[in-house]
ZAMARGU-4260 file (C-alpha; in steps of 0.2 Angstrom, whole numbers, plus 5000, padded with zeros to 4 digits):
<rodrens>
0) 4227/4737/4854 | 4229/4719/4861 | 4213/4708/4868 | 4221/4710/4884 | 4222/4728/4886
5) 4201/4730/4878 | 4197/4720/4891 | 4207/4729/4905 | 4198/4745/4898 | 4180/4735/4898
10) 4187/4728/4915 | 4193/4747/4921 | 4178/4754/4916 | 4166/4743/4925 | 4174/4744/4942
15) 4175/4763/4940 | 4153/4763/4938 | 4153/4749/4952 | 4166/4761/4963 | 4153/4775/4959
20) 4135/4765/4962 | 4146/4761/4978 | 4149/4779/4983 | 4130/4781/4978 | 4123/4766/4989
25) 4136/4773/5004 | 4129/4791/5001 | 4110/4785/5002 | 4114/4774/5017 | 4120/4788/5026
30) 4106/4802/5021 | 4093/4791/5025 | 4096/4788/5043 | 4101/4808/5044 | 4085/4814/5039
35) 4076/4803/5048 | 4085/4809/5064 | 4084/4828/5056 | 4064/4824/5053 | 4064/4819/5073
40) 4071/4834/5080 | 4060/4844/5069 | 4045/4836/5076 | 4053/4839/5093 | 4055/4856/5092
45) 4037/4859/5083 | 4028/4848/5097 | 4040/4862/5111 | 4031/4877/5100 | 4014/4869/5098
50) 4014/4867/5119 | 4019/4885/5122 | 4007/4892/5109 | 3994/4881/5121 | 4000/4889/5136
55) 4000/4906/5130 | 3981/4906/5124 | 3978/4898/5143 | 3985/4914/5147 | 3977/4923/5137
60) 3958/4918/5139 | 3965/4917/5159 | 3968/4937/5155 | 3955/4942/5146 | 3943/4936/5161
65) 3953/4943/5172 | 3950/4961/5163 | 3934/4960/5161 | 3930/4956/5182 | 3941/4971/5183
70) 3931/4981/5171 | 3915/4976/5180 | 3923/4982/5197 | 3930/4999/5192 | 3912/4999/5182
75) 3903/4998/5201 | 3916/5007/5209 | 3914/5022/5201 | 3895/5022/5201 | 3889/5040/5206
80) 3875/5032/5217 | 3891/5024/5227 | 3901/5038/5226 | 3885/5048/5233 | 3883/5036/5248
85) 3900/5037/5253 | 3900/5058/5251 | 3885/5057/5261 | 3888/5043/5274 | 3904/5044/5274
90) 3913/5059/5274 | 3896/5070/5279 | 3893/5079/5263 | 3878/5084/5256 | 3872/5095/5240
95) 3874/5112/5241 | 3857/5121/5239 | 3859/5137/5228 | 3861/5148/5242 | 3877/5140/5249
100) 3885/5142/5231 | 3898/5154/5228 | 3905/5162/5213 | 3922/5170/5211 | 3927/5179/5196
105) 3942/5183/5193 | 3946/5199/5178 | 3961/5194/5169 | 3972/5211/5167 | 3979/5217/5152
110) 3999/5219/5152 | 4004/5236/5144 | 4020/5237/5141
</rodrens>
């Protein structure tokens, strides 16, 4: 091999790694900025999540408040001294003393077949 041709090995050879360390540099240059912008979005869409997650619990303590006002209401509503008022004041009703009390009993009858 000649001198000339070592060194257009030596010579190949170096501008393939500097082709390569190119590529490399280009490659890096590129990934950067796309992960920043892929690091963006994400936040973006975690910040979106993280404000519905707020609302829901909102709504949900609003709820929970909400049920409990409605337990206390059906809780009065359905006291048996409010129930007794309005049988008595109401609708005229009153207890039935022993005497007013009737009982039917009814003989269930045996099929023969």
């Amino acid at each position: 091999m000649s001198d000339n041709t070592k060194v257009k090995k030596v010579f190949k050879s170096a501008s393939v790694k500097n082709g390569f360390k190119t590529i490399f540099y280009i490659v890096i240059a590129i990934m950067i900025p796309g992960l920043l912008i892929l690091n963006a979005i994400q936040a973006e869409r975690y910040m979106k999540i993280q404000r519905e997650v707020e609302e829901l619990e909102k709504k949900q303590i609003k709820l929970v408040e909400e049920n409990k006002k409605l337990i206390t209401d059906i809780s009065l509503l359905s006291s048996a001294q409010r129930i007794g008022n309005i049988a008595e004041n109401e609708l005229d009703m009153h207890k039935a003393e022993t005497e007013e009390i009737v009982r039917v009993e009814m003989n269930k009858k045996s099929e023969s077949k």
